[in-house]
C-alpha positions as CSV (number, residue, x, y, z in Angstrom):
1,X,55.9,-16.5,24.9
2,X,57.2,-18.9,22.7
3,X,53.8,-20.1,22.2
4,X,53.5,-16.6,20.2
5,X,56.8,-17.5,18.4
6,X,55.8,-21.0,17.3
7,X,52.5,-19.6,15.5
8,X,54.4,-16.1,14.4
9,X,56.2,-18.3,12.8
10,X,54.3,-20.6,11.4
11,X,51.8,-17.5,9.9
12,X,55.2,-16.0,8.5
13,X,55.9,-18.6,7.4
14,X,48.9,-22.9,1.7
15,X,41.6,-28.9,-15.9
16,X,38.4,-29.9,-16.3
17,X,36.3,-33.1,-15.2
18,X,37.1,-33.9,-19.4
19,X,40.8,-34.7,-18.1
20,X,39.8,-37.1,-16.2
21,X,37.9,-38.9,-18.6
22,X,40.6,-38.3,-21.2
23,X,42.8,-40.5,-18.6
24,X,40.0,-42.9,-17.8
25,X,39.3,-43.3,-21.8
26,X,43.3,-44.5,-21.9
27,X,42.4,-46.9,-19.5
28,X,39.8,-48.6,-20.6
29,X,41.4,-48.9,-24.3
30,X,44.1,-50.8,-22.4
31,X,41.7,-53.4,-20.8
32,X,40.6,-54.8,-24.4
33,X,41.9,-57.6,-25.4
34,X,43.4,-56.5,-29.0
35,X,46.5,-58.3,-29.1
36,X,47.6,-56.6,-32.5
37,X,47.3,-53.1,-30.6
38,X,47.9,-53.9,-27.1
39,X,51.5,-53.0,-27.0
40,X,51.2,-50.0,-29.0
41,X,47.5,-48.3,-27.0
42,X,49.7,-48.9,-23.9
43,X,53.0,-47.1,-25.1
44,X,50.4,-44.3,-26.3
45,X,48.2,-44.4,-22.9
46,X,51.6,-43.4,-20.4
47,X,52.4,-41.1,-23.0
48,X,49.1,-39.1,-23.2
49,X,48.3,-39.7,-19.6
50,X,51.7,-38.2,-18.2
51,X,51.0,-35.3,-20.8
52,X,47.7,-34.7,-19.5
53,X,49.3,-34.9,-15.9
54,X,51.9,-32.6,-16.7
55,X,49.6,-29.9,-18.0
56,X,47.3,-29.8,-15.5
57,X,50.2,-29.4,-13.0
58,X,51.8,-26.6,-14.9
59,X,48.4,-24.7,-14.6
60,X,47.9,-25.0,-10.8
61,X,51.2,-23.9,-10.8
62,X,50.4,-20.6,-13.2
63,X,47.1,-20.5,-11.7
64,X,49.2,-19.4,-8.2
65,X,47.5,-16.0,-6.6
66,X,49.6,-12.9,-8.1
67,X,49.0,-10.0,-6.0
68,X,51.2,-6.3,-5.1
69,X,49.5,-5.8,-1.7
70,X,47.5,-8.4,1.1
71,X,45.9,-7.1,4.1
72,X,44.2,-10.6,6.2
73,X,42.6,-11.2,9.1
74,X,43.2,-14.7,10.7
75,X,42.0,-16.6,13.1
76,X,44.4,-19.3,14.3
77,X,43.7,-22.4,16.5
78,X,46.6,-24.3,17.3
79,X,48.4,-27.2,19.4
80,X,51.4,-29.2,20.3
81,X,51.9,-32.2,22.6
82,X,51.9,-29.6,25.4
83,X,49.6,-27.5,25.2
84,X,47.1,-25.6,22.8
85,X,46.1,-21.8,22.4
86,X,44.6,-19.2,19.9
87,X,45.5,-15.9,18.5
88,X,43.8,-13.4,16.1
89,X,46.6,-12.1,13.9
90,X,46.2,-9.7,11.5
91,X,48.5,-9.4,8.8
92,X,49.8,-7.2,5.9
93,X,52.1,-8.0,2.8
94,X,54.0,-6.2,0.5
95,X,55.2,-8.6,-2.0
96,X,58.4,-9.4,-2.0
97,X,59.3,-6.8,0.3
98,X,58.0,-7.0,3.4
99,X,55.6,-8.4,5.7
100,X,53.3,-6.7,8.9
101,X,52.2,-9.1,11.4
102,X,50.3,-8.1,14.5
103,X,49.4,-11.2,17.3
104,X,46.4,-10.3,19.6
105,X,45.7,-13.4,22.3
106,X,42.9,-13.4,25.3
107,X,41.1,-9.6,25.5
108,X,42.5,-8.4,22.4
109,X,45.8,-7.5,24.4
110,X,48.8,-7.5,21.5
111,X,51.4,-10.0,22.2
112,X,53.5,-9.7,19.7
113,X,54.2,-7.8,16.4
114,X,56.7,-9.0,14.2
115,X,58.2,-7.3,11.0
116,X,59.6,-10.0,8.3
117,X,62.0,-8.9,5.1
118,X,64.0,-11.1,2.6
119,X,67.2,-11.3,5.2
120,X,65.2,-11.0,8.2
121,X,63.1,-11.1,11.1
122,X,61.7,-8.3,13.9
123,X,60.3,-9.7,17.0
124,X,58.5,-6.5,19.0
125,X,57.2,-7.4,22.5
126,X,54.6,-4.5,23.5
127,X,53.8,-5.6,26.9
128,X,57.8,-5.8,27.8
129,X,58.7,-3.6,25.3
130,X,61.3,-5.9,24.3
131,X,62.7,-5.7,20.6
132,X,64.8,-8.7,19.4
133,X,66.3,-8.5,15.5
134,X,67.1,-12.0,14.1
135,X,68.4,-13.5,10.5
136,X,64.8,-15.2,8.6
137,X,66.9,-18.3,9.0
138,X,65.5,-18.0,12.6
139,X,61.7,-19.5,11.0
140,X,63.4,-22.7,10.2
141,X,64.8,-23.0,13.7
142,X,61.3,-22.7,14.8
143,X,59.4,-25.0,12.1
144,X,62.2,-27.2,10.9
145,X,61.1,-26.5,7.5
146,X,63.5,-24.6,5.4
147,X,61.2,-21.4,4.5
148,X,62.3,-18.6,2.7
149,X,60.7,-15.3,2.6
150,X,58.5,-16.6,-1.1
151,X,57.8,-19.2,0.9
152,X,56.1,-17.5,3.8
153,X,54.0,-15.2,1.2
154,X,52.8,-18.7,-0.6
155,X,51.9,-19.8,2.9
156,X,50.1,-16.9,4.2
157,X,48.3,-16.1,0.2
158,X,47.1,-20.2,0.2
159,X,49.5,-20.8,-2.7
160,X,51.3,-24.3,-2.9
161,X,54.6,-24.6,-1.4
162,X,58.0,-26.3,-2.5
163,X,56.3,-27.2,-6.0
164,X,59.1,-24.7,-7.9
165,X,61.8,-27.5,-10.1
166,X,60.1,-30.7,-9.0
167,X,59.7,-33.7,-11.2
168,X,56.4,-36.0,-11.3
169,X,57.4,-39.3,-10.1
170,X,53.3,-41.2,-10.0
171,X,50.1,-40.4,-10.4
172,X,46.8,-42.2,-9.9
173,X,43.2,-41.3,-9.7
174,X,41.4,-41.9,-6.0
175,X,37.8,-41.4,-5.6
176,X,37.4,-38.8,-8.3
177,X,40.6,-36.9,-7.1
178,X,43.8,-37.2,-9.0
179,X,46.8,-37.2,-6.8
180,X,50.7,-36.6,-8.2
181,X,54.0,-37.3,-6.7
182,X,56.4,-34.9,-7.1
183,X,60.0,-35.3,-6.7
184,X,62.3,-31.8,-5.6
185,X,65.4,-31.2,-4.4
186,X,64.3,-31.1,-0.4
187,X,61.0,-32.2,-0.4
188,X,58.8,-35.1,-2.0
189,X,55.7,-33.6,-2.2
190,X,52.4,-35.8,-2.8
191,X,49.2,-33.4,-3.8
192,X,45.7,-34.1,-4.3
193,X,43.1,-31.9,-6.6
194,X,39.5,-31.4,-6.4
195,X,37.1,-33.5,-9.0
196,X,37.9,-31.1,-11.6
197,X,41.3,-30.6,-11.3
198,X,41.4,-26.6,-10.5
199,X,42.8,-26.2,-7.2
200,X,44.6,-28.4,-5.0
201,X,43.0,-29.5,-1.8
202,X,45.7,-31.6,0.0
203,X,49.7,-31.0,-0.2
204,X,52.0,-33.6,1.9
205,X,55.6,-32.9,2.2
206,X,58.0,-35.6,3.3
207,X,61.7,-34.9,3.4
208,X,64.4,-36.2,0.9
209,X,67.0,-37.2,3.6
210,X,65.3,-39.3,5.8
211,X,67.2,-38.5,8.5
212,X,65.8,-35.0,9.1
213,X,62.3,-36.9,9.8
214,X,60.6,-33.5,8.7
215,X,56.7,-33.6,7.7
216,X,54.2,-31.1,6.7
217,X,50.6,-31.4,5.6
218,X,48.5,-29.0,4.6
219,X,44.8,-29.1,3.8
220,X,43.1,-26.4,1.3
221,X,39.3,-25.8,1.8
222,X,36.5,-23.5,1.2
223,X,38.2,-21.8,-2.1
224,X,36.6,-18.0,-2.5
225,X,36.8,-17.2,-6.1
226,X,38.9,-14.0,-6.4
227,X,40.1,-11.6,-9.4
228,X,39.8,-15.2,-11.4
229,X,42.4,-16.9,-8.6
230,X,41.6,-19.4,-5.8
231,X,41.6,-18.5,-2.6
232,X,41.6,-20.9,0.4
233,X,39.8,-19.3,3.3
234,X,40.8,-22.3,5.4
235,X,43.7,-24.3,6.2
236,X,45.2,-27.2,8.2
237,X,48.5,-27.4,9.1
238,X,50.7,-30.1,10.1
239,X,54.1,-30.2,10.6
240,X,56.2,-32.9,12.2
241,X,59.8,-32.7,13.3
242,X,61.3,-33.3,16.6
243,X,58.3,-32.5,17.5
244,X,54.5,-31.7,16.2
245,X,52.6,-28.6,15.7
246,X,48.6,-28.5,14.5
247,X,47.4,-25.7,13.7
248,X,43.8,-24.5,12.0
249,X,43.7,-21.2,10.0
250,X,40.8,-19.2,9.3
251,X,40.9,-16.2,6.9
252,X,38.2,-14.2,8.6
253,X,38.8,-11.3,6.3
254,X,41.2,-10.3,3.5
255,X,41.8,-8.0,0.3
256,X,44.3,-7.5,-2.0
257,X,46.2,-4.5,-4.5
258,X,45.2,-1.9,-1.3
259,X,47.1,0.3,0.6
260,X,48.3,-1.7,3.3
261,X,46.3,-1.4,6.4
262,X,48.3,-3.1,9.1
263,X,51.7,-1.3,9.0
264,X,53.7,-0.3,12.2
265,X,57.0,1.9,13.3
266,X,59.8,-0.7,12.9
267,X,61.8,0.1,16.5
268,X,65.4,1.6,15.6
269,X,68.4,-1.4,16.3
270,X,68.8,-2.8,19.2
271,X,70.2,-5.5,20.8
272,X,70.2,-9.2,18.7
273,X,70.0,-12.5,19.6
């Protein structure tokens, strides 16, 4: 069972191509050798290239997906250094508010269902009928990553994570890809675009205190176009701590501003742990 747990809570708790050249153009005006305007192309070339930077960063951050309602289905694949397992979970949000989750492993049986709010979490056990009520603090004792409930929407919609109040420390362009360092409060966070700069395809978090030794990657792919947002149908999930989870999600369905379809009676109190 806390197989279930681990990937409950990792599921509760993912500018144009003329950019570029704009950058590139900076560059190249740097590499002639104009000694009268060398100093002053290359005050002007950090200046419009961390400009251009900036911008496009503020629009994948405004270009996040804005929604009332989600209903998904996912498919999810994952493993640890002991052993590896998949669920189907089906999952519906209403934003800010609340979110449904329902965990089906081998034969469709339902192995968990889990309610999520702003202050907390509602573990439901079908098969023992056991009901356990804990704070949401209870998904960072799971994941070692400090989610809160914004966070866990982000994760579950594809949207970026920890990006909110950072500073960009570097940038650089790799095989047609830009990538940016970002500096936050908890987290560095290194991303990488696609060629034209739209949607991000690669986050990397790496903690602030070293000594916390917490990790998490996450890979964006096969974008669906949707209501003029982004939406990543898969991802890949890495996260490091004491120890290491993988996990592959597939959207294998999913619509949003609906009525939600994947709701459940919440159990009246009980005992918590």
């Amino acid at each position: 069972m806390k197989k279930v747990l681990l990937i409950a809570g990792l599921i509760l708790c993912l500018a144009s191509c003329s950019t570029y050249r704009k950058v590139q153009v900076i560059k190249d005006a740097l590499s002639k050798n104009d000694s009268t305007n060398t100093e002053l192309i290359s005050k002007k070339a950090k200046i419009d290239s961390a400009a251009i930077v900036k911008g496009i960063i503020q629009k994948i951050e405004l270009a996040k997906i804005n929604f009332t309602t989600m209903n998904a289905r996912f498919k999810v694949d994952y493993e640890t250094l002991k052993n590896a397992d998949n669920y189907i979970v089906n999952a519906s949000i209403q934003k800010g508010k609340a979110i449904y989750l329902t965990v089906r492993g081998a034969m469709g049986v339902i192995g968990l269902k889990a309610f999520i709010n702003k202050d907390s979490v509602i573990l439901v056990y079908p098969l023992s009928k056991k009901v356990e009520r804990k704070p949401l603090s209870f998904l960072q004792e799971v994941l070692k990553i400090p989610f809160t409930y914004t966070t866990v929407e982000d994760l579950m919609v594809g949207n970026p994570i920890f990006m909110d109040n950072t500073n960009i420390v570097s940038y650089k362009n790799t095989n047609g890809k830009l990538q940016v360092g970002l500096m936050g409060a908890l987290f560095k966070n290194l991303i990488i675009l696609n060629e034209d700069n739209t949607k991000i395809v690669h986050l990397k978090l790496d903690d602030v205190d070293i000594n916390q030794h917490r990790t998490c990657d996450i890979s964006y792919s096969d974008h669906t176009l949707y209501a003029g947002f982004q939406f990543p149908q898969y991802r890949d999930i890495s996260i490091a701590a004491n120890n290491k989870l993988e996990v592959h999600m597939e959207v294998k369905e999913f619509g949003f501003d609906e009525p939600l379809k994947y709701t459940f009676a919440i159990p009246k109190p009980g005992k918590r742990k």
